[in-house]
C-alpha positions in Angstrom: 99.8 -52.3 -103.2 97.1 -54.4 -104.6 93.3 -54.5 -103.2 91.4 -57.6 -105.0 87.9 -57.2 -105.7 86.5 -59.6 -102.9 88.3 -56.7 -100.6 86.2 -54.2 -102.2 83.2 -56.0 -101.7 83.4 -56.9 -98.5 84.1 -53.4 -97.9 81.3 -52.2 -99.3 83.7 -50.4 -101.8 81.2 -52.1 -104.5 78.9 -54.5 -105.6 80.1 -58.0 -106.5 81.4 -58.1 -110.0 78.5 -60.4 -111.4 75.8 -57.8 -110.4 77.2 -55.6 -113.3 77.2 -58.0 -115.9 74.2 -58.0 -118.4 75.6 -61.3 -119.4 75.2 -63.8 -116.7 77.4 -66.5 -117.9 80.7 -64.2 -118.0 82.8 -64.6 -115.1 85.2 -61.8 -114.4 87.7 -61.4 -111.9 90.0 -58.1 -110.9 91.9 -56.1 -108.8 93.0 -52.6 -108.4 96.6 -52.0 -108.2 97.5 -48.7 -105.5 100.8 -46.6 -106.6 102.3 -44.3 -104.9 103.7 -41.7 -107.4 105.1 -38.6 -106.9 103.1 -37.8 -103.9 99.7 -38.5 -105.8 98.0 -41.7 -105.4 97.5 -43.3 -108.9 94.4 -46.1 -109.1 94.6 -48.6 -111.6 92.0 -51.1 -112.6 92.6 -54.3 -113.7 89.3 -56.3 -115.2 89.4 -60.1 -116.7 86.5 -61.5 -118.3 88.0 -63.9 -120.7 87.0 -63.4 -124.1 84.9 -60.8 -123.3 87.1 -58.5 -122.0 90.3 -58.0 -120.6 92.3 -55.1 -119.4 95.8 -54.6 -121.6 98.7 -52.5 -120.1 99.9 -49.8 -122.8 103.4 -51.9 -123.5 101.9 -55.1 -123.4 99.1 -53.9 -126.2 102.6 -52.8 -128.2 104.4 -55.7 -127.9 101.4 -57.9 -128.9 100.1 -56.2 -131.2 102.8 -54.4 -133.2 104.7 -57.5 -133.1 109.1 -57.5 -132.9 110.6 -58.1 -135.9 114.3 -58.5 -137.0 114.6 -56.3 -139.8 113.2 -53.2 -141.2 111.5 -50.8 -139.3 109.4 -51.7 -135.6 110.4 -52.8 -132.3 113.9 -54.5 -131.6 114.6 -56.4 -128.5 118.2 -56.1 -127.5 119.3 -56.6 -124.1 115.9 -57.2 -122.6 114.7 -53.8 -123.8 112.4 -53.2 -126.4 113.7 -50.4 -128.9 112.0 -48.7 -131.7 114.4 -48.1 -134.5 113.9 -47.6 -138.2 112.3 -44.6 -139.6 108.3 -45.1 -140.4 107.5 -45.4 -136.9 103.7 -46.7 -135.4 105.4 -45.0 -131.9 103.3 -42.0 -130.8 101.8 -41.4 -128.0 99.6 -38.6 -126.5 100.2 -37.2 -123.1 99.8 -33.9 -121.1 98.1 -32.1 -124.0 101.0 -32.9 -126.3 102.4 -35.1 -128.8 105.5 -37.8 -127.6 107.4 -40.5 -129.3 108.5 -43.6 -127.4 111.8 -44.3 -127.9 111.8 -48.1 -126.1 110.1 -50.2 -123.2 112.9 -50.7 -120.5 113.9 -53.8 -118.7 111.5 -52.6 -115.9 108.2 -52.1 -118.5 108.9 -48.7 -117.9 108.2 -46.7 -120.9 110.3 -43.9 -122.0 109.0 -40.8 -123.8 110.5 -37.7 -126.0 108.7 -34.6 -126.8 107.9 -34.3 -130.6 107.7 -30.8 -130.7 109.4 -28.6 -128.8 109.6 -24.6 -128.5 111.5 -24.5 -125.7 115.0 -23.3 -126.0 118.1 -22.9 -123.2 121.6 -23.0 -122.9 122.8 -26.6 -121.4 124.9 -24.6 -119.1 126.8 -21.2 -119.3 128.7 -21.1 -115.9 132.7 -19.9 -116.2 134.5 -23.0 -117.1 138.2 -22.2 -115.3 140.1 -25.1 -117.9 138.6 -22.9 -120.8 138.8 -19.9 -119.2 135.4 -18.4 -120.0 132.0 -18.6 -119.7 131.0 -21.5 -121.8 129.8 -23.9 -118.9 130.9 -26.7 -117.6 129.1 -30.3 -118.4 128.2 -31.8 -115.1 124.2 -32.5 -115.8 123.6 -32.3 -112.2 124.4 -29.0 -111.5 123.5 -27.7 -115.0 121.3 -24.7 -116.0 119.3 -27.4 -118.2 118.8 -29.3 -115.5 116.9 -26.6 -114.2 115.0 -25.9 -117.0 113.8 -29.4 -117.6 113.0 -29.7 -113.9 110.7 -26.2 -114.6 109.4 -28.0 -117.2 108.6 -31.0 -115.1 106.8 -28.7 -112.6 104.9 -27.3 -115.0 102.7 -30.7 -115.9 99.3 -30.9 -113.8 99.5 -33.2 -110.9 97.4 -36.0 -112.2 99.7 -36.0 -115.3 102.7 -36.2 -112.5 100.9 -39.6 -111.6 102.1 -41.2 -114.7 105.4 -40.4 -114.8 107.8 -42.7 -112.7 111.3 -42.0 -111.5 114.5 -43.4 -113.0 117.9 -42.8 -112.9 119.4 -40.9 -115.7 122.6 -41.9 -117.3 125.0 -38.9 -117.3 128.1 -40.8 -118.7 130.7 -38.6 -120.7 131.6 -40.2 -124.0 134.5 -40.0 -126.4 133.4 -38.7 -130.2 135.2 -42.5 -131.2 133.4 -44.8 -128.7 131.4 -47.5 -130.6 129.7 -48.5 -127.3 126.4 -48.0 -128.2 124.6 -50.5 -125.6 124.3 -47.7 -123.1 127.8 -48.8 -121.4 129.6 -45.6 -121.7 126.6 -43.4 -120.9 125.4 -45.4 -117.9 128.8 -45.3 -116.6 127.8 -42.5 -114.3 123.9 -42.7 -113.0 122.0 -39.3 -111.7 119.7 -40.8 -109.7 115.7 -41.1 -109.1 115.0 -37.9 -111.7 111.5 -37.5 -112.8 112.6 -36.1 -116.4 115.5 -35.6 -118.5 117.1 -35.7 -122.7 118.1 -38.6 -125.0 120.9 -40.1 -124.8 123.9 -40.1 -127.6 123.5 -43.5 -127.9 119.9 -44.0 -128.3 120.3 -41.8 -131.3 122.4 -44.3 -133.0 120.3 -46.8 -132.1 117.4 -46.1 -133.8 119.0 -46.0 -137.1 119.3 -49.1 -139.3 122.1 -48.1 -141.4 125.0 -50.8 -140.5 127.2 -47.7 -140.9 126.4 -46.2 -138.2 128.8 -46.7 -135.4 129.7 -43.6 -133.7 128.7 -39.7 -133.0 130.4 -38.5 -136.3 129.2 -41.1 -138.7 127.1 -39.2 -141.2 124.9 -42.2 -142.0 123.3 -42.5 -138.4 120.4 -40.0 -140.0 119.5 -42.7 -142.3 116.7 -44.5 -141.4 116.5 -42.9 -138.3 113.0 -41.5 -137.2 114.7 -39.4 -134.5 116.7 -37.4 -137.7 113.8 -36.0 -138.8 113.4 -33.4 -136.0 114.5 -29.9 -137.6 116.9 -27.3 -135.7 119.3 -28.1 -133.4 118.5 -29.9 -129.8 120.7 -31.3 -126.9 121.6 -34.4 -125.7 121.9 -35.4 -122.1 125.5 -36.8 -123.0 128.7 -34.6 -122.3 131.7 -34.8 -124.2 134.5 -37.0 -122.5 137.3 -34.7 -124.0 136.8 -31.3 -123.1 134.6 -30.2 -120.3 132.3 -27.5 -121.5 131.3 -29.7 -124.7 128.3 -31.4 -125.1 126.6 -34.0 -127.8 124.0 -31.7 -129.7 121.9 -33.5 -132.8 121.4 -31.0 -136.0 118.9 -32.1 -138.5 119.8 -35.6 -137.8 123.8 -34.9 -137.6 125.4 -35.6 -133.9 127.9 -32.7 -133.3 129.5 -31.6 -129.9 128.8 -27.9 -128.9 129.6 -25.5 -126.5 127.2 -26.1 -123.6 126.8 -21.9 -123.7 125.0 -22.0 -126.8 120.7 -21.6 -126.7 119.5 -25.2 -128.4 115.9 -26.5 -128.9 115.2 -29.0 -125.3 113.3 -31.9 -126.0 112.5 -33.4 -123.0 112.1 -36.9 -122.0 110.3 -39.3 -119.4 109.4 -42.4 -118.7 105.5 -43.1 -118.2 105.3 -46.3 -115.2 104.6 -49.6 -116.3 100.9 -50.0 -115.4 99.5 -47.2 -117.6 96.7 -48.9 -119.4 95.5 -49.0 -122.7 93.1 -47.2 -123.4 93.0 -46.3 -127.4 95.1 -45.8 -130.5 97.2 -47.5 -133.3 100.6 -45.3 -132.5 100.0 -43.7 -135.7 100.7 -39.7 -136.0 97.0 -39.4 -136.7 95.8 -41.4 -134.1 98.4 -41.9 -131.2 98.1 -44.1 -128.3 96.3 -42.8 -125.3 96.4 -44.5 -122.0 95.2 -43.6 -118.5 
């Protein structure tokens, strides 16, 4: 919900906004914008004084002042998203005592995260798998052992950084190794719904690499100029393998390769931070990421 200042006032929440002003000729207006998020109640204050001031949301300071552009590395805009691709990247962000990248603003302003550095390590599932007959796991994200582990993860996170993180529905589509879908069609096909964190997508990795040849999961030149290629070791994806059912898309030093969902990989986590955070300091840089509150 959203209380206006005159509310507050006459509330006697606080004083009328002129009353903290040293300069009397600046007018200011606001309001305070009530979210209910995750079970914690999330306060977020919105302040215009003209020129003198005015509060920014996190995703509207990127967009205005990092700019899109067309080519090169930055921030895309395809399909009413905004999408970082290239591979020298202004796109870090600090949050929960660690280091993220964002990897795009969604239709919703809804900004998605994933971990930078990661020492957490887990199979993506290891269940008996009857068609292979063995225990190499089957690749139903739902009822996976990673899953479980991100959801640990999740739980782990204090519960005022729980306030920033919103709910979305994951897409848990299976994909073919020769799909050149790579607007999010295939992996959208099937939604897990209203999850509080999950992995990349296959296709997001293709997306954030400007090499024209870059099509598909098996195309070698999706690592170049691709920031996401840089991570070292070997980490999953959230996207199963449409062909066999205990196979899943795994990215190794910027190469996507399917595995055996069995096998212990590296689990970068991702999330999506709600689309009031606010600004609060930062140029995206490694050195001096963006923090909001």
């Amino acid at each position: 919900i959203t209380v206006e200042v005159d509310d507050l006032v006459a509330n006697k929440n606080m004083k009328e906004l002129s009353k903290y002003l040293k300069n009397k000729d600046t007018k200011c207006s606001g309001h305070v914008i009530v979210r209910q998020q995750n079970s914690e109640y999330l306060y977020i204050p919105y302040l215009d004084c003209g020129e003198a001031y005015k509060t920014s949301t996190l995703k509207d300071y990127i967009i205005a002042n990092q700019g899109i552009v067309e080519s090169g590395d930055g921030l895309y805009t395809i399909n009413n998203e905004y999408i970082y691709r290239g591979e020298y990247l202004n796109n870090y962000v600090s949050f929960a005592g660690q280091t993220w990248r964002i990897l795009k603003i969604d239709v919703d302003g809804n900004i998605k995260l994933l971990q930078d550095e990661t020492k957490l390590r887990n199979v993506w599932d290891n269940r008996y798998n009857v068609e292979a007959k063995s225990s190499v796991g089957i690749n139903n994200y739902e009822l996976s052992r990673i899953n479980k582990a991100l959801n640990d993860l999740y739980n782990s996170f204090s519960d005022d950084d729980k306030k920033y993180i919103t709910t979305k529905d994951l897409c848990i589509g299976k994909r073919f190794i020769g799909d050149t879908t790579n607007d999010g069609k295939t992996e959208c096909s099937e939604l897990f719904e209203d999850q509080n964190i999950g992995l990349i997508q296959v296709n997001e990795f293709i997306m954030a690499s400007l090499d024209s040849n870059c099509e598909k999961v098996r195309d070698g030149a999706c690592q170049n100029y691709n920031y996401l290629s840089k991570y070292s070791g070997e980490w999953w994806t959230i996207t199963p393998n449409a062909v066999d059912t205990h196979n899943v898309y795994q990215i190794t030093r910027g190469i996507i390769n399917t595995s055996n969902s069995s096998i212990s990989k590296l689990v970068r986590a991702s999330i999506y931070l709600n689309n009031d955070v606010i600004y609060v300091s930062g140029d995206g840089s490694k050195e001096n990421p963006y923090v909001f509150k």
